[in-house]
VOGU-3710 file (C-alpha; in Angstrom, 3 decimals, decimal comma):
1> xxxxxxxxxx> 0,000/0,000/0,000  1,403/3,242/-1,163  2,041/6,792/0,574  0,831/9,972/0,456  2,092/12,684/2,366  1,154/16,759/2,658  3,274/18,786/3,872  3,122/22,360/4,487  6,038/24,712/4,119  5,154/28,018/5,709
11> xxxxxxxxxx> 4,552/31,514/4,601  7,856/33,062/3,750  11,453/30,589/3,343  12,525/27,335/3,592  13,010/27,091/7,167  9,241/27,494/7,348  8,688/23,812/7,285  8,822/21,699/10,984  11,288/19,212/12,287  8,868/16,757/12,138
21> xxxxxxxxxx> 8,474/17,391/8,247  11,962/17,816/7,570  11,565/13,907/8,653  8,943/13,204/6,678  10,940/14,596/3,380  14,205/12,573/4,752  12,399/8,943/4,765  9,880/9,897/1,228  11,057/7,991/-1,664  10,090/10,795/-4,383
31> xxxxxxxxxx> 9,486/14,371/-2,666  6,836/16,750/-5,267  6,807/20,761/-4,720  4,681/23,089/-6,080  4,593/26,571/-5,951  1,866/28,066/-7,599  -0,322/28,339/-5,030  1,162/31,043/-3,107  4,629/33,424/-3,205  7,152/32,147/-0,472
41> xxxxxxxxxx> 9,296/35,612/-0,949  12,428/33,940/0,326  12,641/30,543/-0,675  14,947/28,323/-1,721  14,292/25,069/-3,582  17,956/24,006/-3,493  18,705/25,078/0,337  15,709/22,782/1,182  17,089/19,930/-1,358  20,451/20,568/0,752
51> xxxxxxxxxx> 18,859/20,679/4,406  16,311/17,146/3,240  19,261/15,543/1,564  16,529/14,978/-1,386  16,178/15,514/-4,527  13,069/18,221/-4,871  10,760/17,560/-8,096  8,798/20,672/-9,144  5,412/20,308/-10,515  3,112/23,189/-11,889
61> xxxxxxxxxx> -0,706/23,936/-12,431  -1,099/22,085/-15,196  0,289/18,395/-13,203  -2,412/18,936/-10,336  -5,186/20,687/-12,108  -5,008/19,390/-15,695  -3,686/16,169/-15,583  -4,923/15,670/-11,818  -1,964/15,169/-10,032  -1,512/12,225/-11,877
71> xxxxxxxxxx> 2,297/12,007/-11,256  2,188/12,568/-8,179  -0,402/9,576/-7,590  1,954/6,971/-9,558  4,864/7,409/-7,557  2,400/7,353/-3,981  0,786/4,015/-5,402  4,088/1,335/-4,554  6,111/3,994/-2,098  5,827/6,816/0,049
81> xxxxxxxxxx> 5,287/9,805/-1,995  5,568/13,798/-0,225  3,894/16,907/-1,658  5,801/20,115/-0,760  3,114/22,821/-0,469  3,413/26,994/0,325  1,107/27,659/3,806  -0,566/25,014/5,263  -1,124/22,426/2,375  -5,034/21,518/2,412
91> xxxxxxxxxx> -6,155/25,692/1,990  -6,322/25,146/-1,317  -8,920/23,190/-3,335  -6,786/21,925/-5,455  -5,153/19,501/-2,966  -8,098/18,451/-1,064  -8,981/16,988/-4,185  -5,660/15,025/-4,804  -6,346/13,492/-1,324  -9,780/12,013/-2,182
101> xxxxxxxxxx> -8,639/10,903/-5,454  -5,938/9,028/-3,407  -7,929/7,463/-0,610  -10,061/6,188/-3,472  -7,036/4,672/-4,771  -6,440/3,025/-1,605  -3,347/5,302/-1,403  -3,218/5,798/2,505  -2,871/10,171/2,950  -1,497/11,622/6,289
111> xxxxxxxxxx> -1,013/15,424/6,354  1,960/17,653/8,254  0,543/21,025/8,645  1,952/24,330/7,852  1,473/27,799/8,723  -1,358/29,536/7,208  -2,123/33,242/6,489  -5,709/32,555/7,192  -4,627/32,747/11,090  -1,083/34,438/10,534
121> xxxxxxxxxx> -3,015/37,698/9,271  -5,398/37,841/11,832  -3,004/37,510/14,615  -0,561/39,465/13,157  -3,712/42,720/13,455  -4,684/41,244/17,084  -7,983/41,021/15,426  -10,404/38,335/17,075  -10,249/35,321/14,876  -14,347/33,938/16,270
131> xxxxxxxxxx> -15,414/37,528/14,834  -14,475/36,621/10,797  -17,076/35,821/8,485  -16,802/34,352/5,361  -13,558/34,366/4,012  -13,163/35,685/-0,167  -10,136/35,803/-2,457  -10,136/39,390/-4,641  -9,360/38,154/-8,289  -7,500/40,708/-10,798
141> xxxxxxxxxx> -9,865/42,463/-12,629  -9,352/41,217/-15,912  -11,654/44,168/-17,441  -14,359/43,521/-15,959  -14,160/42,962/-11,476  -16,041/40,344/-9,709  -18,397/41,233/-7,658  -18,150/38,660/-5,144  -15,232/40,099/-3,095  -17,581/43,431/-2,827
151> xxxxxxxxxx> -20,561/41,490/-1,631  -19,398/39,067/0,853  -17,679/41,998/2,627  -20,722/44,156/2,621  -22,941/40,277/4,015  -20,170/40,186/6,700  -20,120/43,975/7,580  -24,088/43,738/8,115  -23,790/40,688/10,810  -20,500/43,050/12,485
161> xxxxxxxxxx> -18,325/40,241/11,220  -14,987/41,033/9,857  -13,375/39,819/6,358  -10,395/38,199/5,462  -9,572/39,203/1,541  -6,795/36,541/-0,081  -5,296/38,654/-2,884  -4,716/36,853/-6,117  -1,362/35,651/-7,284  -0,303/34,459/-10,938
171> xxxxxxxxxx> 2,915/32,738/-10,137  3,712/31,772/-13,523  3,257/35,162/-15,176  4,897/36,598/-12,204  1,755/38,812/-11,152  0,621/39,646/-7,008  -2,679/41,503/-6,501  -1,514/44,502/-4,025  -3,429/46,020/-1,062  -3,483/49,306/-2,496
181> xxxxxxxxxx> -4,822/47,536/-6,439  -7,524/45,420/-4,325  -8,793/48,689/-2,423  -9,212/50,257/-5,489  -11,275/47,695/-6,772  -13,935/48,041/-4,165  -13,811/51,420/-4,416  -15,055/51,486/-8,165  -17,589/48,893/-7,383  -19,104/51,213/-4,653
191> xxxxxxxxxx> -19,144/53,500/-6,758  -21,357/51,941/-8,633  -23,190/50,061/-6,326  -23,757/52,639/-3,450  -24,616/49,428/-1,050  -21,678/50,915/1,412  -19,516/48,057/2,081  -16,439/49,707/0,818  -16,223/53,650/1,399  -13,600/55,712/2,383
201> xxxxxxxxxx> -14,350/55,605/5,637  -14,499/51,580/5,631  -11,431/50,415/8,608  -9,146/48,137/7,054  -5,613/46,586/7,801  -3,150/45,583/5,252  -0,553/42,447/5,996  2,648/42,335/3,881  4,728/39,156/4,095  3,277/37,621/6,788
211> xxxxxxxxxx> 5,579/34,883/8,446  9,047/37,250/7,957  10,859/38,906/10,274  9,861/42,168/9,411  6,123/42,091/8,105  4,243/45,164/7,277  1,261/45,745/9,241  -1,100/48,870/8,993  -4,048/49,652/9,314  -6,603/52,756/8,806
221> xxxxxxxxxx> -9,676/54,502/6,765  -9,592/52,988/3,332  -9,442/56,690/1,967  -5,794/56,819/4,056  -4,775/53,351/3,713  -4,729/53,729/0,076  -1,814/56,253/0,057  0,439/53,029/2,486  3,461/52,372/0,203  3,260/47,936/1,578
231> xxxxxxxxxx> 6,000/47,122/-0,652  6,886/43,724/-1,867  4,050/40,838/-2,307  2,746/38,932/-0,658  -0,346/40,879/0,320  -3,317/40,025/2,464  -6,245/42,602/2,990  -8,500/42,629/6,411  -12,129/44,577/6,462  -13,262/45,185/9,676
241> xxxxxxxxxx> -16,993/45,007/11,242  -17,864/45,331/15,026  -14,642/46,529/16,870  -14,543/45,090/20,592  -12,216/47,996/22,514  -9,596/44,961/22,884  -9,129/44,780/19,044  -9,133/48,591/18,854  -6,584/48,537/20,973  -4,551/46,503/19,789
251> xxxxxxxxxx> -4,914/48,020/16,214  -3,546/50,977/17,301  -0,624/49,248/19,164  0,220/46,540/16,990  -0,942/48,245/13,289  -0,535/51,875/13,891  -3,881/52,596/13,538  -5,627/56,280/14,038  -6,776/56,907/17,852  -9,776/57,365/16,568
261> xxxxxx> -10,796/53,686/15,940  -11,416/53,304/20,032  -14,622/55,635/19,306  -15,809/53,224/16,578  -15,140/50,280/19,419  -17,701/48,843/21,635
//
């Protein structure tokens, strides 16, 4: 009976990924990476090859979407097979799927989490993570924006819920959704829409490459926050809905928010 094993690598460089990993990679007999699914700014593919003592094969969209992680499933069927994955490896959709396809192949799975920016965000903002809604991912516009982002931040704003925006990322063409690109998004689709999820005087807080030493955290009035230089990708994008004064606080402490968010607080 063959192997499958998920492992997730972190947020930001190869010494994101855990001891007990690390162990995982060591005993695998063919080790799979992708990473398409999100930017690891400082990673190294051959410093992780060097630290496993493996031999790191790279796979791309088109091996787990197209052709349904077919390679990956071959070499799990007879041994033990690892997939190398950015952030904790079962966020995406894409490798939930590979899982069932394997336990329906009688391939047993087991799963070595990572850390995600779906908590690493909201900690990082001392937000409280019970008070999130549904989560959205902001697409690039391609012409024409979705309106999804726009409306599941207004559903979450109306039950005092906050909203944690994933930013899109094109790995292949080399292309990161920004903060200050998203916000302006929203903006033109309030414009339009007049439902006021999005105005200038929306509070939101903008994470920049969460899991380094040095991330950028800030947050404000989306009319102010759009002027925040962020800098490098990646970029995660936080709306906010009922403030208790503990989150305002720490706002202003820990994101270098305005004072006067502790009015807004309850």
């Amino acid at each position: 009976m063959g192997e499958l094993v998920f492992i997730g690598l972190g947020l930001h460089d190869h010494l994101g990924i855990s001891l007990r990993a690390l162990e995982e990679v060591r005993t695998a007999d063919q080790v799979f990476i992708e990473l398409y699914t999100s930017l690891l700014p400082a990673f190294s593919t051959e410093k992780l090859a060097e630290l496993a003592g493996k031999k790191l094969r790279n796979i791309v969209r088109k091996d787990l979407e197209e052709e349904n992680g077919e390679v990956v499933l071959e070499a799990a069927k007879t041994g033990k097979a690892v997939l190398l994955v950015p952030g904790d490896p079962l966020i995406a959709t894409t490798h939930v799927a590979l899982r069932i396809a394997a336990e329906k192949r009688a391939i047993r799975t087991r799963v070595v989490h990572g850390a995600s920016i779906v908590t690493a965000a909201i900690g990082l903002s001392g937000l409280h993570n019970y008070k999130f809604g549904r989560s959205v991912t902001i697409p690039f516009p391609d012409d024409i924006p979705s309106l999804t982002p726009y409306q599941v931040i207004g559903q979450n704003k109306k039950l005092g819920l906050h909203t944690l925006c994933l930013l899109d990322i094109r790995t292949e063409e080399k292309r990161y959704l920004t903060i200050n690109k998203a916000l302006e998004q929203l903006r033109k689709i309030e414009a339009q829409k007049k439902d006021g999820a999005v105005t200038e005087n929306s509070v939101a807080v903008g994470v920049a490459r969460a899991g380094s030493n040095n991330p950028v955290v800030k947050a404000d009035f989306v009319g102010e926050l759009l002027k925040h230089d962020f800098g490098e990708p990646p970029h995660t994008l936080l709306f906010i809905g009922k403030l208790h004064f503990m989150e305002a606080e720490a706002l202003i402490t820990l994101a270098d928010a305005p004072e006067k968010l502790r009015e807004l607080s309850e």
